[in-house]
C-alpha positions as YAML, in Angstrom:
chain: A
units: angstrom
residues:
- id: 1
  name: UNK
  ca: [-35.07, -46.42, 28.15]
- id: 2
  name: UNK
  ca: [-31.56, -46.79, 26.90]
- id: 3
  name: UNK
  ca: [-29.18, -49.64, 25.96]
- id: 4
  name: UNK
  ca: [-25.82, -49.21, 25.92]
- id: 5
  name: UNK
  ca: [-22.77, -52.58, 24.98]
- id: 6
  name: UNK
  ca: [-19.99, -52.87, 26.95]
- id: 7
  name: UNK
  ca: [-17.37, -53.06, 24.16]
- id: 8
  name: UNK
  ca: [-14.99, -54.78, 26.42]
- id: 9
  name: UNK
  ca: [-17.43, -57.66, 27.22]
- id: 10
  name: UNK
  ca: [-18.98, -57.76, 23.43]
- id: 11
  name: UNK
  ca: [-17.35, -61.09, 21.52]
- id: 12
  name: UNK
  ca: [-19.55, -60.55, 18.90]
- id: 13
  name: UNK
  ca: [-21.61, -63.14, 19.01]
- id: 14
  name: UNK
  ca: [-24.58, -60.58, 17.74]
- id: 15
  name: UNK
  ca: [-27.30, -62.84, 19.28]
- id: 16
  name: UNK
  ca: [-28.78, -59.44, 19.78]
- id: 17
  name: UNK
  ca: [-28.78, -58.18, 16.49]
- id: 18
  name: UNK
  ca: [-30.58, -61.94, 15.07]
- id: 19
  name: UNK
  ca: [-33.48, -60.88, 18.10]
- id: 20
  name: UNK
  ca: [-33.86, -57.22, 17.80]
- id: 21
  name: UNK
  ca: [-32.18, -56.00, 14.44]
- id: 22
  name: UNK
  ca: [-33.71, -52.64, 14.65]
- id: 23
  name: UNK
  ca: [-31.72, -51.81, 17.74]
- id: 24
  name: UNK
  ca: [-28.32, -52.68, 17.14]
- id: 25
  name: UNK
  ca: [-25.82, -51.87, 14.56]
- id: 26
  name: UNK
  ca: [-22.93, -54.18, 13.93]
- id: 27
  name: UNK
  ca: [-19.72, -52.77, 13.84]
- id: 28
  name: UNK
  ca: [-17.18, -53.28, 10.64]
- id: 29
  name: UNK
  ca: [-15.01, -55.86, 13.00]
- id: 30
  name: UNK
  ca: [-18.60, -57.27, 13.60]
- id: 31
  name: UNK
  ca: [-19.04, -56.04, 17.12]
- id: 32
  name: UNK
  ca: [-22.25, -54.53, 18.01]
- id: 33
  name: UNK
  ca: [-23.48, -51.04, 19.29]
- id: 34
  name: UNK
  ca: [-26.61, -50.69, 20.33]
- id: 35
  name: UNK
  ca: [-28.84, -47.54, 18.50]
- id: 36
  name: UNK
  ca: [-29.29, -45.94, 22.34]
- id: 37
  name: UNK
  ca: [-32.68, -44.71, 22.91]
- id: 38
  name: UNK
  ca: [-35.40, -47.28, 22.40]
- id: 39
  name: UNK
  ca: [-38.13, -46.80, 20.61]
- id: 40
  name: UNK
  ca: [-41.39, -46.61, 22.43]
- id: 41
  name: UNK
  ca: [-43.24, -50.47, 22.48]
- id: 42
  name: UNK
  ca: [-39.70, -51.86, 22.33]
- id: 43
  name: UNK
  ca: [-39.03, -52.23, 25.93]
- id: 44
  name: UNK
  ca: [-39.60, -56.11, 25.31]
- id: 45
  name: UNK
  ca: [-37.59, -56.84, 22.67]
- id: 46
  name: UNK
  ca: [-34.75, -54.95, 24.19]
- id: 47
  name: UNK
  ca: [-35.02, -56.85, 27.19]
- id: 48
  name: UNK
  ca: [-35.26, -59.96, 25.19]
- id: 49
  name: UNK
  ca: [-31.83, -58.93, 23.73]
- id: 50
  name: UNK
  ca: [-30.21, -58.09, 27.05]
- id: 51
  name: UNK
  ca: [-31.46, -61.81, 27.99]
- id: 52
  name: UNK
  ca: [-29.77, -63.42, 25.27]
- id: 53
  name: UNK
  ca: [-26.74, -61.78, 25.39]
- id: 54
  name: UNK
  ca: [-23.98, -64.83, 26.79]
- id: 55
  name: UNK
  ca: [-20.92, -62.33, 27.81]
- id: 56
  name: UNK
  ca: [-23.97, -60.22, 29.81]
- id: 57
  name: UNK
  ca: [-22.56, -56.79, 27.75]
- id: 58
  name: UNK
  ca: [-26.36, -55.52, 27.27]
- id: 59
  name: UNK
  ca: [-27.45, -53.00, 29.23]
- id: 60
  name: UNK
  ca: [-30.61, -51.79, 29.49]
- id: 61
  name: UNK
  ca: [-31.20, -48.52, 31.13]
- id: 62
  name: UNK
  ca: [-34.69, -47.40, 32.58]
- id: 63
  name: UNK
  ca: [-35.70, -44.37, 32.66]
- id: 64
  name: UNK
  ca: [-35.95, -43.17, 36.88]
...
């Protein structure tokens, strides 16, 4: 699985960051950018933070 942010949709709101910290970065303009591939057992989480995201700039990407 990957996650990817839209930077175009991302208003920086970083709910994502406050529920999954270890897999997003926040940006110096205080945008975030997800880390990309996630971690094995974190599927949850990052679909928690996709969930909570209010401009819908989350995406997770499964693995075919």
């Amino acid at each position: 699985m990957r996650l990817t942010v839209d930077p175009g949709l991302c208003q920086g709101h970083n709910r994502c960051t406050a529920v999954a910290p270890d897999l997003f970065d926040i940006d110096d303009e205080g945008y975030a950018t997800a880390i990309g591939d996630v971690p094995a057992g974190s599927g949850e989480l990052a679909q928690l933070a996709v969930d909570n995201c209010p401009e819908q700039a989350i995406t997770l990407h499964r693995d075919a």
